[in-house]
C-alpha positions in Angstrom: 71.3 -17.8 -3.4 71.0 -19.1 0.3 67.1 -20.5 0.8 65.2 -21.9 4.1 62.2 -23.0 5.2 60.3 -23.0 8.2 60.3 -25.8 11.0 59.4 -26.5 14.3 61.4 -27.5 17.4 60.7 -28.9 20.7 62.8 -27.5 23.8 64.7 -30.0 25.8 64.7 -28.8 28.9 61.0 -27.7 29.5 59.4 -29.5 26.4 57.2 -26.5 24.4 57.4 -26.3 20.9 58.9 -23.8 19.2 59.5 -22.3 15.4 62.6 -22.4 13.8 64.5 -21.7 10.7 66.6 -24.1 8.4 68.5 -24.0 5.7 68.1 -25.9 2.4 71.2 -24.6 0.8 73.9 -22.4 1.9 75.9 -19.8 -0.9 78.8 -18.9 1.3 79.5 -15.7 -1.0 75.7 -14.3 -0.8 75.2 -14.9 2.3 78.7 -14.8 4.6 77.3 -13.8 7.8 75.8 -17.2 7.5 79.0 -18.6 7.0 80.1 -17.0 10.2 77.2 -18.1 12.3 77.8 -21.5 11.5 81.8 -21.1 12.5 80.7 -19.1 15.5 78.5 -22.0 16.2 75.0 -20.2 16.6 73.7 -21.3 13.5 70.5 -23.3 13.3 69.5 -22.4 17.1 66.4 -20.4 18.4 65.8 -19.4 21.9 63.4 -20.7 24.5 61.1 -18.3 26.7 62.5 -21.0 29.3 66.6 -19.7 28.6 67.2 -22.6 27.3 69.1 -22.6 23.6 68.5 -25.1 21.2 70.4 -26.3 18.4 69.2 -28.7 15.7 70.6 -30.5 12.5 68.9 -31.2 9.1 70.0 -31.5 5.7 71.3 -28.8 4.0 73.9 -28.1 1.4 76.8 -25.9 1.4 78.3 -24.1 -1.4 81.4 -21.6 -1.8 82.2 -21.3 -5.7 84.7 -18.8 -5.0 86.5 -21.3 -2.7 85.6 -24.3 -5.1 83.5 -26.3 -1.5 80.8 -27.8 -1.8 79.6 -29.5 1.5 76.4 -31.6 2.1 75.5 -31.6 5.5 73.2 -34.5 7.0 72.2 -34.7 10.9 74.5 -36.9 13.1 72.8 -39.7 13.4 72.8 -40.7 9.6 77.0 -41.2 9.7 76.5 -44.9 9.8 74.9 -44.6 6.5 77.7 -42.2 5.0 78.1 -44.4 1.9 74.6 -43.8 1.1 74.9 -39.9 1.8 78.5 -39.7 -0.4 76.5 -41.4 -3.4 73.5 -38.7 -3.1 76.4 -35.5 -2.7 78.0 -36.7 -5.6 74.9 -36.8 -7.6 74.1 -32.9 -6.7 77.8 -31.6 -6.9 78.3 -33.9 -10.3 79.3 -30.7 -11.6 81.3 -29.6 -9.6 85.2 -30.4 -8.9 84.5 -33.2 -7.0 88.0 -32.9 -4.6 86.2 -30.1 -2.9 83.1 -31.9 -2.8 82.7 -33.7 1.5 80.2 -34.9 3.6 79.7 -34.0 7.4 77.6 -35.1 10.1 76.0 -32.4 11.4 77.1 -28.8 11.6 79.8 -28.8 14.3 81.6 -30.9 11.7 80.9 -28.7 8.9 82.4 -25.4 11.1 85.5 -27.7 11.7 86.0 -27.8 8.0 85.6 -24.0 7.7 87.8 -23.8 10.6 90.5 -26.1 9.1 90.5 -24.3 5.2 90.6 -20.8 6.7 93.4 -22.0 8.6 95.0 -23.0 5.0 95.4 -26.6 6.5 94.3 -30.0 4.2 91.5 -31.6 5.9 92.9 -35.1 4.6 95.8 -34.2 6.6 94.2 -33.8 10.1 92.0 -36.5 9.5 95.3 -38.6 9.7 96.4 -36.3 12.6 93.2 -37.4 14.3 93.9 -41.1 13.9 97.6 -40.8 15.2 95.9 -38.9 18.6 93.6 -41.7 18.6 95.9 -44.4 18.8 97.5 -42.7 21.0 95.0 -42.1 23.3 92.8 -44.6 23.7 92.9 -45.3 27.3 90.9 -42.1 27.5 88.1 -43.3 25.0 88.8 -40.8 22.8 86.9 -41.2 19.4 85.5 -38.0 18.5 88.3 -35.9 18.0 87.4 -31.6 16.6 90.3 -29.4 15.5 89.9 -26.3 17.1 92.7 -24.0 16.5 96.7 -24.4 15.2 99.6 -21.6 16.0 102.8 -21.7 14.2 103.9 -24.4 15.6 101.0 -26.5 16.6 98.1 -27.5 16.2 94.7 -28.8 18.4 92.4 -30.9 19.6 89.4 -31.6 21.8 87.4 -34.2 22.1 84.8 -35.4 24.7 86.4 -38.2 27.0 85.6 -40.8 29.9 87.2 -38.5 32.1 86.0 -35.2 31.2 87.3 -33.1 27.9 90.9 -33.9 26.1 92.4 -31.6 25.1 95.2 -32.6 22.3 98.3 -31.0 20.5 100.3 -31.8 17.3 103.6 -30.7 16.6 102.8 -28.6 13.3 105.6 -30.5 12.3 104.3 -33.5 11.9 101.3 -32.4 9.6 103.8 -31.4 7.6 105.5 -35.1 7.6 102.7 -36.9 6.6 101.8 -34.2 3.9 105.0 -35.2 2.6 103.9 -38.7 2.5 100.9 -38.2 1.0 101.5 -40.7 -2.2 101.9 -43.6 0.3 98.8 -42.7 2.7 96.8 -42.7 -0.5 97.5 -46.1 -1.1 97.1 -47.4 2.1 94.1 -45.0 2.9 92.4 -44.5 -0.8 88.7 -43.7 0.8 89.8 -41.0 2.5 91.7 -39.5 0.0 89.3 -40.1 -2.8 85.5 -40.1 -1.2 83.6 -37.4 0.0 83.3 -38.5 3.7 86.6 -37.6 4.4 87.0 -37.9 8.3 88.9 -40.3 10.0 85.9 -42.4 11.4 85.5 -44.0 8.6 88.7 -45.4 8.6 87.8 -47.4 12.0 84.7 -49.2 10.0 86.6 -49.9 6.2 89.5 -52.5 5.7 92.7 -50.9 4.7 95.8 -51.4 2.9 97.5 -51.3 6.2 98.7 -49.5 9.5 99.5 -46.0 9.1 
């Protein structure tokens, strides 16, 4: 079962406090318009008499047996201590299989990886997609790349950057490369393939084998 406990929020824009809702676990079967609102990207929000929306982040956990994920969610700010977090998701999802057990950072990332496995993609993949845009963009500052949506042929990208929004593509074609060389990216890039934090960040802050 889904279960959530009460909280209370303070509006940004004029400063009252307000009562919210959050979750403590998430079952994706029992409760799928739950799933949707956190795809759709109006989960954990409540309203302000002002007209402002708020959202907020805790610490939740997300569970789809059917689908064999099993997601623990922690706010943003705690990705610098993501080893910490990948020990304490382990320990819950111990029995669980533990290649669909990840960590996000907040619950933007979390609908990205709902986005990306109902698209029927491999989020190790376009986390390697990610770091090849990277690279090849970084005289737009571009570090905190989302997949959004792919089409036959493509796939994309946005990401907030110095000078505005970028917008990136992907030949589909080339997710389908390095899938193909997946037994070498493992080697060179074993934390993403075997830890739960499995976004490219991480691969900016841990020494690898080598280039990709």
């Amino acid at each position: 079962m889904s279960t959530f406990e009460g909280c209370e929020v303070t509006c940004t824009a004029c400063g009252a406090g307000l009562k919210g809702v959050v979750a403590v676990s998430v079952n994706a079967r029992r409760s799928p318009a739950v799933r949707q609102q956190i795809v759709d990207g109006t989960f954990h929000t409540v309203s302000c008499a002002c007209g402002a929306k708020i959202r907020f982040d805790s610490t939740f956990l997300f569970s789809d047996f059917e689908r064999r994920q099993f997601v623990y969610v922690a706010p943003p700010n705690e990705r610098e201590n993501f080893f910490d977090h990948e020990i304490e998701a382990q320990r819950i999802f111990s029995g669980m299989p533990q290649q669909g057990v990840r960590v996000v950072f907040g619950i933007d990332r979390l609908a990205e990886k709902l986005r990306i496995w109902d698209t029927g993609l491999d989020d190790i993949t376009i986390e390697l997609c990610k770091l090849e845009l990277v690279a090849e963009t970084r005289a737009h500052h571009v570090t905190n790349l989302t997949f959004r949506q792919a089409t036959p042929t493509e796939l994309f990208f946005e990401a907030p950057a110095r000078d505005g929004v970028y917008l990136g593509r992907m030949p589909r074609l080339r997710y389908h490369e390095l899938q193909i060389q997946r037994s070498d990216l493992e080697f060179t890039y074993p934390a993403l393939f075997l830890r739960p934090f499995v976004a490219f960040e991480r691969l900016l802050v841990e020494p690898q084998s080598g280039p990709l």
